[in-house]
N, C-alpha and C positions, 0 to 999 in steps of 0.2 A: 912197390911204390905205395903212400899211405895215401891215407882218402883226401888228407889237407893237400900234399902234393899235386895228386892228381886235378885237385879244385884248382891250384893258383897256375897250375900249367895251363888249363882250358882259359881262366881270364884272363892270362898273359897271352894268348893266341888267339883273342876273340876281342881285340882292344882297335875299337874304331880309327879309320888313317887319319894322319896326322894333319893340321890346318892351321893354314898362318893367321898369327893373331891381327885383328883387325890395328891400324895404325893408330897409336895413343892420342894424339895432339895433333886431328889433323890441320890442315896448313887451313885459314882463312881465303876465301877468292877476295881479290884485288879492292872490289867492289864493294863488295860485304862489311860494313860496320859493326863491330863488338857490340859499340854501344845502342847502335838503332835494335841489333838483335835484343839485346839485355831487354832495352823498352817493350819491344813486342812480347816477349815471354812475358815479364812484370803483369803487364796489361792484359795480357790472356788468362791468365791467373790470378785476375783479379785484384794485381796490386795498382797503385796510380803514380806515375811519375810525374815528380815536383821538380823541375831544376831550379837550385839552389846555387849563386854565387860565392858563398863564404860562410863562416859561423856563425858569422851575426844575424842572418837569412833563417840560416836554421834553427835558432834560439828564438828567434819572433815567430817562426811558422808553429814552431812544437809551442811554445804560448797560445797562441791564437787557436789554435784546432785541440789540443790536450791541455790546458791550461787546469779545468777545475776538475776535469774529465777522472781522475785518479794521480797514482803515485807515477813520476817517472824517475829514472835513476840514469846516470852516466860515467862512463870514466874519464870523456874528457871534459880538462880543466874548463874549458873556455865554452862547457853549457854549464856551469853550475850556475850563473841567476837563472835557470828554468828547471834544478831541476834536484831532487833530495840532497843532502847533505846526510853524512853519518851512516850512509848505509850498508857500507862494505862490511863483510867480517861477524855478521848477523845470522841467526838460526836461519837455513834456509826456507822453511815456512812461513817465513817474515815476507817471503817476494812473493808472496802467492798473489797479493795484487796490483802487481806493478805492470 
């Protein structure tokens, strides 16, 4: 028996028991809101949640709080009065400050 042999025999018989994988997606309690979770993390992590009605909401709010602040950019249609034009399809060092 060569010396590689005898190596992959000792690993194959030295290989930890086996363990069920924890459950991917576990189920939510009854209780438990997605959304109030979502908020707490956000907010733990320093981000702020805004609720926002519609587009129109969020195109006056990214005005009002980023308005002169810098470049902003979007793909949907329905923020372009807030926000570049022309920007797609550009050397990507062009977004360095967007």
């Amino acid at each position: 028996m060569s010396s590689r042999s005898r190596i992959l025999d000792m690993v194959k018989a030295n290989q930890p028991d086996l363990k069920e994988l924890p459950e991917l997606f576990p189920s939510w309690d009854a209780d438990q809101s997605i959304v109030e979770t979502f908020k707490t993390v956000l907010t733990v992590i320093g981000g702020t949640v805004v609720p926002l009605a519609n587009l129109e909401e969020v195109a006056s709010y990214i005005s009002e709080q980023y308005g002169s602040k810098g470049r902003i950019i979007s793909t949907l249609p329905e923020l372009a009065p807030v926000t570049e034009a022309g920007w797609e399809n550009k050397d990507p060092h062009e977004y360095e400050n967007v």
